[in-house]
C-alpha positions as CSV (number, residue, x, y, z in Angstrom):
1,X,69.8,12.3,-80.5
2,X,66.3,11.6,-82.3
3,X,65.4,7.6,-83.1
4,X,66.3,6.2,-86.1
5,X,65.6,6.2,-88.6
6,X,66.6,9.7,-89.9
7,X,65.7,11.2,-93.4
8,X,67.8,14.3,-94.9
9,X,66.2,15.9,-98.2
10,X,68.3,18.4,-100.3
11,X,66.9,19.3,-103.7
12,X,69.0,20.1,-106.9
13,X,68.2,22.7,-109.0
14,X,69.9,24.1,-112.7
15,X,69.9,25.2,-116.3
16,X,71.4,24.0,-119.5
17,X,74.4,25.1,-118.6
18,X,75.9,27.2,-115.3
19,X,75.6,25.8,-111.2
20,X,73.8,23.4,-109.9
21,X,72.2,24.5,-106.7
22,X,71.5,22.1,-104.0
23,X,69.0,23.2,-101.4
24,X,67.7,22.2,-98.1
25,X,65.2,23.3,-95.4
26,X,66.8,25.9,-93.0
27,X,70.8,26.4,-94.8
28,X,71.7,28.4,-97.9
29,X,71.9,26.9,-100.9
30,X,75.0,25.6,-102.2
31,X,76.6,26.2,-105.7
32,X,78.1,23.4,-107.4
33,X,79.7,22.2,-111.0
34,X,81.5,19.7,-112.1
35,X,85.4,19.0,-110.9
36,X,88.1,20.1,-113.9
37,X,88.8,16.6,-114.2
38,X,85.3,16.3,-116.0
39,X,85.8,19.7,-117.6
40,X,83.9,21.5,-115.0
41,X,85.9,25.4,-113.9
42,X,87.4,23.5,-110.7
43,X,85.9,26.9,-108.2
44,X,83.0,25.2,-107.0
45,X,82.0,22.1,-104.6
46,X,81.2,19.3,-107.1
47,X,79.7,15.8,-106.0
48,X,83.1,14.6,-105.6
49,X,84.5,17.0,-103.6
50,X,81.2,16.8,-101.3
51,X,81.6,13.2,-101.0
52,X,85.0,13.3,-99.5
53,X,84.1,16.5,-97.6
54,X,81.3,15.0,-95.9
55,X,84.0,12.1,-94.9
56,X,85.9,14.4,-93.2
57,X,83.2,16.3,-91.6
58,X,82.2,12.8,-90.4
59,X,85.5,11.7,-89.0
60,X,85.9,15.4,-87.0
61,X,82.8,14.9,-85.6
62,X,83.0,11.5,-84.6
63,X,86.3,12.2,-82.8
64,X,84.6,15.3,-81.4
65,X,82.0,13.1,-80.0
66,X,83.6,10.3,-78.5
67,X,86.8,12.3,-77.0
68,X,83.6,14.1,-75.3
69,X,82.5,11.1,-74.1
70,X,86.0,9.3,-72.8
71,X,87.2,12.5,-71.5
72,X,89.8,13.2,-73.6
73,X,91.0,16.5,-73.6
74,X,92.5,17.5,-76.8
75,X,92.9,21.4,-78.5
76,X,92.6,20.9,-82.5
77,X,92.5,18.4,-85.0
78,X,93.0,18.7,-88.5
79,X,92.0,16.2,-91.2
80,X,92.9,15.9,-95.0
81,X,91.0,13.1,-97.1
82,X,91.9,12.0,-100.4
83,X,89.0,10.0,-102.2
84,X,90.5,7.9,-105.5
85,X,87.9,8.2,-108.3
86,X,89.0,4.6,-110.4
87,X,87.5,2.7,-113.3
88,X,86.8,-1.0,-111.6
89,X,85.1,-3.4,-113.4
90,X,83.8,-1.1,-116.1
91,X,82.2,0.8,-113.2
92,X,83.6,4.4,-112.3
93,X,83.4,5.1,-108.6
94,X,85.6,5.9,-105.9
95,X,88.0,2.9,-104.8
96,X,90.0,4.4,-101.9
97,X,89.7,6.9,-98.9
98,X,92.8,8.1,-97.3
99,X,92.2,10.1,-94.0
100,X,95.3,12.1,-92.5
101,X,94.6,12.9,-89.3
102,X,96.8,15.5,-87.2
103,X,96.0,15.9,-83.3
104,X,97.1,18.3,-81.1
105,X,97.3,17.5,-77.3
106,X,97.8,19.4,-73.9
107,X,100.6,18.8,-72.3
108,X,100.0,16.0,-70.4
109,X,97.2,14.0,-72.2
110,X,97.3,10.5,-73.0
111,X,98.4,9.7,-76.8
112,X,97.7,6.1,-76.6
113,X,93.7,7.2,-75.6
114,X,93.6,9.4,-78.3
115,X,95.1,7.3,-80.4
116,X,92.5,4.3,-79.6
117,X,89.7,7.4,-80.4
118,X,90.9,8.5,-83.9
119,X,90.8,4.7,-84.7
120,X,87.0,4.5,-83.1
121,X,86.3,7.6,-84.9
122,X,87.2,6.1,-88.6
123,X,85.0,3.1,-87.6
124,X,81.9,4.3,-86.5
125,X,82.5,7.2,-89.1
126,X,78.5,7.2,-90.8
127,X,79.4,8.3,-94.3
128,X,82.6,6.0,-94.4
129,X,80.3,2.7,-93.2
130,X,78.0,3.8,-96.1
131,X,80.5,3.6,-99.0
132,X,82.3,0.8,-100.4
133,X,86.2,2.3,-101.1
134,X,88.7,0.6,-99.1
135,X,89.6,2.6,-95.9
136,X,93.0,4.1,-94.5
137,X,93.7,6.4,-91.6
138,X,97.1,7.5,-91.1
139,X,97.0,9.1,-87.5
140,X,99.9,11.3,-86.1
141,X,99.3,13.2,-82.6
142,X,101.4,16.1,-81.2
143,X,101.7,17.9,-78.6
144,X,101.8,21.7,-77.5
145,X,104.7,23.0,-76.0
């Protein structure tokens, strides 16, 4: 890992009307409109989708990373986030983060380890310690037979 501290540029680019397309050095760009809940189509990443995307990307690869690092062998894991959007305070931003977590073990493996790792992973999660909504992980861990 490079030092700190890190700096990420992406660059947004649109019309009048149509996709806004965010750019960065080295990936393709990325299309995005509003979410249908602010009248936007609903077929296109939108800053709130991205926000809670980049939570779960986060989380995966934070688990990915510290299973490496314990040991843990583990075959898939699957995450859903829900992000609550909510008016506090006159202020419109998102209140609540909801990550469903769903690991699959080897036969064999240690639940209560990678139980303790999905927990580590929420908490050292960089995109969750930058944001302000309240924080809930509901873990469940199975096995393949």
């Amino acid at each position: 890992m490079q030092s700190f501290p890190h700096h990420y540029r992406v660059a947004a680019s649109g019309e009048y009307e149509g996709e806004v397309a965010l750019a960065t050095p080295g990936l393709p760009p990325l299309p995005t409109m509003p979410p249908r809940e602010f009248d936007g189509p609903g077929d296109r990443w939108s800053p709130e989708t991205l926000l809670v995307g980049a939570i779960a990307d986060c989380f995966l690869l934070s688990f990915r990373a510290l299973a490496r690092a314990a040991k843990i062998e583990w075959l898939a894991l699957d995450c859903d986030v829900e992000g609550v959007l909510d008016r506090e305070q006159g202020t419109t931003r998102f209140t609540h983060y909801r990550i469903d977590a769903r690991l699959l073990l080897p036969a064999g493996a240690d639940p209560a380890s990678a139980e303790r790792i999905l927990h580590r992973a929420e908490q050292v999660c960089l995109i969750s310690n930058s944001l302000n909504g309240r924080r809930e992980l509901r873990t469940q861990i199975e096995f393949v037979h």
